[in-house]
N, C-alpha and C positions, 0 to 999 in steps of 0.2 A: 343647425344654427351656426355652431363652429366652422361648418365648412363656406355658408352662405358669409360670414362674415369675412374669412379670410379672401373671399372672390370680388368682394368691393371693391377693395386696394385696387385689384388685379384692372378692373374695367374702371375704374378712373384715371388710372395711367396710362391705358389705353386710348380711352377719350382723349385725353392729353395729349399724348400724342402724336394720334389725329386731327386734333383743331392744330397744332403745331405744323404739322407736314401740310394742315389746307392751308397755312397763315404762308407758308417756304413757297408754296406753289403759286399761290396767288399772287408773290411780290414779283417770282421769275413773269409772270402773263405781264405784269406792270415793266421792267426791265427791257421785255422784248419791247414793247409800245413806246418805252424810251429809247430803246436802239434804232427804232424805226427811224425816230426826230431826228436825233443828229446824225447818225449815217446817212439822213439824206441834205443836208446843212455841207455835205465835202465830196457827193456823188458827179451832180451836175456839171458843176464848174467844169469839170471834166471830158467832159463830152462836146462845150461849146463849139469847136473846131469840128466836129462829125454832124452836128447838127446845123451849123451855116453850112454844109454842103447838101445834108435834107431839103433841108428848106429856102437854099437857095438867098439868105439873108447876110446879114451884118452882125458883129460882134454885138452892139447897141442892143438889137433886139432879141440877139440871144437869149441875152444876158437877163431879160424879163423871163424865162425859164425858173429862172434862182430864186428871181428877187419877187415873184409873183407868192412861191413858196413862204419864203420870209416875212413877206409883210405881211398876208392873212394870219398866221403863226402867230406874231406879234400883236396884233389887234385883236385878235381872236385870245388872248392868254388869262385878261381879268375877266373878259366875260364865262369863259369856263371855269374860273376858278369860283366866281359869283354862282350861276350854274349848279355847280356840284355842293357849292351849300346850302343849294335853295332847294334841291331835287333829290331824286337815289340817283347818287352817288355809281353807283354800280350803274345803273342804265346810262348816265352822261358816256363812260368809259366803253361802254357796247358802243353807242352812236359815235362815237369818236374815231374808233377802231373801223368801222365801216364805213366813214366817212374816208377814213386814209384808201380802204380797200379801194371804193371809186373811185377817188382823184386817182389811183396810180393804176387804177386799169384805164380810165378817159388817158390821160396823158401817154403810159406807153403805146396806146394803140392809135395815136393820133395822126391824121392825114396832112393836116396844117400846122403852123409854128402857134396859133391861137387859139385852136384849142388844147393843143399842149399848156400853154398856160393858164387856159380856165383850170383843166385836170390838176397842173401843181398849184393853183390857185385853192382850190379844194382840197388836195393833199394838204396848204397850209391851215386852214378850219381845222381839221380833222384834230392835226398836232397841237395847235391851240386849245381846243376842250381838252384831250389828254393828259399833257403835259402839267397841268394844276392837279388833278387828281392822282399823280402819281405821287408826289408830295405827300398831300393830305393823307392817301392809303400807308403813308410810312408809318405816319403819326397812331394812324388805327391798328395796324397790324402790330407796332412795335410799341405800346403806348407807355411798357415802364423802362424796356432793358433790349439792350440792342439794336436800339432807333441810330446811334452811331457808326456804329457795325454798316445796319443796312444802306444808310445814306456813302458808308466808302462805296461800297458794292455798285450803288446807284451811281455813283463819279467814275468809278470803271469801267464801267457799260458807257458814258456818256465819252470818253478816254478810246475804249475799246472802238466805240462804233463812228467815231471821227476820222482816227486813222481806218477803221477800214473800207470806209467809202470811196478815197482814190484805188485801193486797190480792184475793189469791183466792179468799177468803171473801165480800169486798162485791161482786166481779165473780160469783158465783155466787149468791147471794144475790139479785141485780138480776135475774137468769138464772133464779130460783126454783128452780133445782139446787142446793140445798140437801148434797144426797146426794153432790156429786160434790168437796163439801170432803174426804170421806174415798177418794168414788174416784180422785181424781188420782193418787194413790200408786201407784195400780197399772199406769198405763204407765212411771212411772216405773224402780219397783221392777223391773218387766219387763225393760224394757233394761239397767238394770244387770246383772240374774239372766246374759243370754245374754251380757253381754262378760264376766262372770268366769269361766261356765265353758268360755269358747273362749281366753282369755289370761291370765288370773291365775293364777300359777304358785303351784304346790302347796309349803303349810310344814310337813313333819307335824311334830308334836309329839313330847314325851317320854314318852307316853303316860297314862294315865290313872288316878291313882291316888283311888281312894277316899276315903282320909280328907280329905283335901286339898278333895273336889269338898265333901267333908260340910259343911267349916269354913270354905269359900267361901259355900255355900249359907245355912250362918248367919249368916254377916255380912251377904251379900243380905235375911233375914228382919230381921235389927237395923235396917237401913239404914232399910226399908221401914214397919216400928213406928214410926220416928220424923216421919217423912213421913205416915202414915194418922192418927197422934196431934197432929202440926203442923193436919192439915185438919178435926178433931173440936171443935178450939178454938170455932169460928162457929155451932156445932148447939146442940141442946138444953140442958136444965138440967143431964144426966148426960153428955153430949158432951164438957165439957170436963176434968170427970174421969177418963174414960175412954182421952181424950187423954194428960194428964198419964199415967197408968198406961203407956200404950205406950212414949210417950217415956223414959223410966226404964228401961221393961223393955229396948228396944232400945239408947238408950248404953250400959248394964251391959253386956250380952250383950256390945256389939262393945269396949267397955271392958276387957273380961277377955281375950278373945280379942288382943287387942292386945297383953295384960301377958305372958300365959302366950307369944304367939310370940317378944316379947323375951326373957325368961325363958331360955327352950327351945331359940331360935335355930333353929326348926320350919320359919320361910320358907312359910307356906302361901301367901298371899299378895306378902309381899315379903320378899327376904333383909334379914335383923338390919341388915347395916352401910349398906341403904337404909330402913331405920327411924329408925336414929341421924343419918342426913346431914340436919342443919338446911337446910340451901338446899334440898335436894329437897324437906322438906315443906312449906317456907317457899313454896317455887313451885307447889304443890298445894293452899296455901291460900286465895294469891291467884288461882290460876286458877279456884278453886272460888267465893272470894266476885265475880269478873268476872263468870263465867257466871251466879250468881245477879242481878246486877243487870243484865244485857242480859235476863234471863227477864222480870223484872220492873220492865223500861224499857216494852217494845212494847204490853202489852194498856192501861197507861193512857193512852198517846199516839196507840194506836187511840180510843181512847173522846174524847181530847180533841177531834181531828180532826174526829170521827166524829159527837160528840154536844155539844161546847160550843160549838164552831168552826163546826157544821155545813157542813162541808165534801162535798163529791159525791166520786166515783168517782174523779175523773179525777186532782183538785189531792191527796188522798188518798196516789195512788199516785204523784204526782212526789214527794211530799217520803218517802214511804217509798225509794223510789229512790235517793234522791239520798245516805244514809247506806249504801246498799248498794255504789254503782257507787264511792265512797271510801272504803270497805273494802274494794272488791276492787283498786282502785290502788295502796292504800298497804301491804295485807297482803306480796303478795307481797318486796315491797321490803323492809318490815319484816326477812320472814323471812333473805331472804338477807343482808342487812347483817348478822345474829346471828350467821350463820355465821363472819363476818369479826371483830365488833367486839364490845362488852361488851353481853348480850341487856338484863343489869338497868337501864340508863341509857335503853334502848330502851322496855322496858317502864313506866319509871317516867314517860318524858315521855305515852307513852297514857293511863295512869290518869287525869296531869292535864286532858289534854283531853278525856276523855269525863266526869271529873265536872263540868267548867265549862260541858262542851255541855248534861249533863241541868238543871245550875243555869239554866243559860238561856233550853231551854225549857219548866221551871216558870214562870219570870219571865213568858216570854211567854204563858203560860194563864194567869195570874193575871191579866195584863192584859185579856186575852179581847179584842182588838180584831177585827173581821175583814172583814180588809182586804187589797190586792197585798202591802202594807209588812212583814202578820203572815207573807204566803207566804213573802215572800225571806227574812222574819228564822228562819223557822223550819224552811229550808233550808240555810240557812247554819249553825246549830246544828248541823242533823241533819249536816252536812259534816263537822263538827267532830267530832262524835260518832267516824264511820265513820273519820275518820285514827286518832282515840283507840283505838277498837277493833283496827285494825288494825295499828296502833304495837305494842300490846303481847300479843298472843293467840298470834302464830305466836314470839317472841322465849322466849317463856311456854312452851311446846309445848317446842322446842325444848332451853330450858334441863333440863326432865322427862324429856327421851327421853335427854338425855346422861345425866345424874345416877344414872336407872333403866339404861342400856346399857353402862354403864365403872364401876360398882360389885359 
């Protein structure tokens, strides 16, 4: 009996963990599925130049490449996240993941520029269902203590896999594999696929109601008006009226739907009194204009490197490195001190250093010198950048997930 009791301990701790090492494991399968996204958000751009010599095209149509990617992404983001509350959770995250698998096997192996972007057009679905339940999986996996922690971790991988998409671009490009900017995804996506369905523990949902998926489904089309109408501006004589028309039509659409859920108190999307809470959407707007400027940090500071600087492969990828490997130092850090201390003081000292890091290295492309002096200065920028980023993203996350999970 003595010895039977002293062996309890023994295999509860054990248990422990083990559900601990499947909770570590399952976040890395989620991480990679996040590295997919935005590593592919700073791949393309990149290539444009090799692929109007494929396809024999104009920069115009290139450029639907990228933007085919981004706007399903985006349309497709509430309905996955609707989706994975309404279903297991776990299966939305399989069908996601092999959703990327195809889009980025259709599009690398594509004979024409159109169906290249049906396949990244599908690679964007894919990322759209994803991307919500990776969120939600923090909240499950980390539900008392080091939900702060994970969310840095999760801003370093989004950090990490930004900058390293120009670099895999010029490395394959040197390589004339062209084709394997869009295959990489698929050993990735791969290994994620098999650790979710051997360890990621199943969420089902509330089930799946109709009107709700309809009126998610319309916002996704609003979202995406605005986004197709933003990219019509650069085209033709009738492109940028046509733009103008989308834009209108999709604020209205999501404009009304907004009024009538307050109204109605409907919750299709979000319950009323996470409507009404000013800090949560105050933290949704600044996370939303961050992400906007980290999208549109990396493809001009590719180009500067790449085309003013005239810089090779190699100086290329340290100074992209070098904002990645101080995003993944400071993120985590970030994220746990949030948990302890006030996230807003957190996040306000990042904003400062990453706009005085992007002031800087303007300054230093204006300068155009190129030289050891331009590398260090404009590593040390990029340092700056990557604390900035990681100062305020997971602090950012965090304050979101509380606001949306205790309201």
């Amino acid at each position: 009996m003595a010895s039977f009791a002293s062996t309890v301990p023994v295999l509860t701790e054990r248990k422990g963990r083990s559900a601990m090492s499947r909770r570590h494991i399952s976040f890395f399968a989620l991480c990679l599925g996040f590295f997919i996204i935005m590593m592919d958000t700073t791949t393309i751009p990149l290539v444009y130049t090799r692929l109007m010599e494929v396809f024999d095209t104009g920069p115009g149509n290139v450029a639907w490449v990228n933007n085919s990617f981004l706007i399903t992404y985006a349309a497709f983001l509430l309905l996955g996240g609707r989706l994975g509350d309404a279903l297991d959770r776990k299966r939305v995250v399989a069908v996601a993941l092999l959703t990327v698998v195809a889009g980025a096997a259709v599009s690398g192996a594509a004979s024409t520029l159109e169906v290249m972007v049906a396949g990244r057009a599908l690679m964007g679905v894919g990322a759209g269902l994803l991307a919500p339940q990776s969120m939600a999986y923090i909240s499950i996996l980390f539900p008392d203590d080091g939900r702060g922690r994970a969310l840095g971790i999760w801003g370093a991988v989004a950090g990490l896999a930004t900058a390293t998409g120009p670099v895999v671009s010029q490395v394959f490009l040197a390589m004339q594999a062209w084709r394997w900017v869009m295959w990489i995804n698929i050993p990735i996506a791969v290994v994620a696929l098999f650790i979710v369905v051997v360890c990621l523990p199943k969420d089902c949902g509330d089930g799946l109601r109709v009107r709700d998926s309809l009126v998610t489904g319309v916002y996704g089309l609003g979202i995406a008006c605005v986004i197709v109408g933003l990219q019509l501006f650069g085209g033709s004589l009738w492109s940028p009226v046509l733009g103008s028309s989308l834009i209108v039509l999709g604020v209205g659409a999501t404009g009304l739907l907004i009024k009538d859920e307050l109204k109605s108190n409907r919750g299709h999307i979000l319950p009323a009194t996470v409507w009404r809470d000013a800090t949560f959407l105050r933290t949704c707007l600044v996370s939303g204009l961050l992400g906007f400027s980290l999208t549109a940090f990396y493809l001009p500071l590719a180009f500067l490197l790449d085309v003013r600087m005239d810089y090779g492969a190699i100086i290329t990828t340290v100074v992209m490195v070098t904002i990645a490997v101080s995003n993944a130092i400071v993120g985590p850090l970030a994220g746990h001190m949030s948990d302890r201390k006030q996230p807003e003081k957190i996040v306000r000292l990042g904003l400062i250093l990453f706009s005085v890091a992007s002031m800087l290295i303007g300054v230093i492309g204006l300068i155009g010198a190129n030289g050891r002096a331009t590398v260090v200065a404009l590593c040390a920028a990029m340092a700056v950048a990557g604390v900035g980023t990681g100062l305020a993203f997971a602090p950012l996350a965090n304050l979101a997930l509380v606001g949306s999970i205790y309201r």
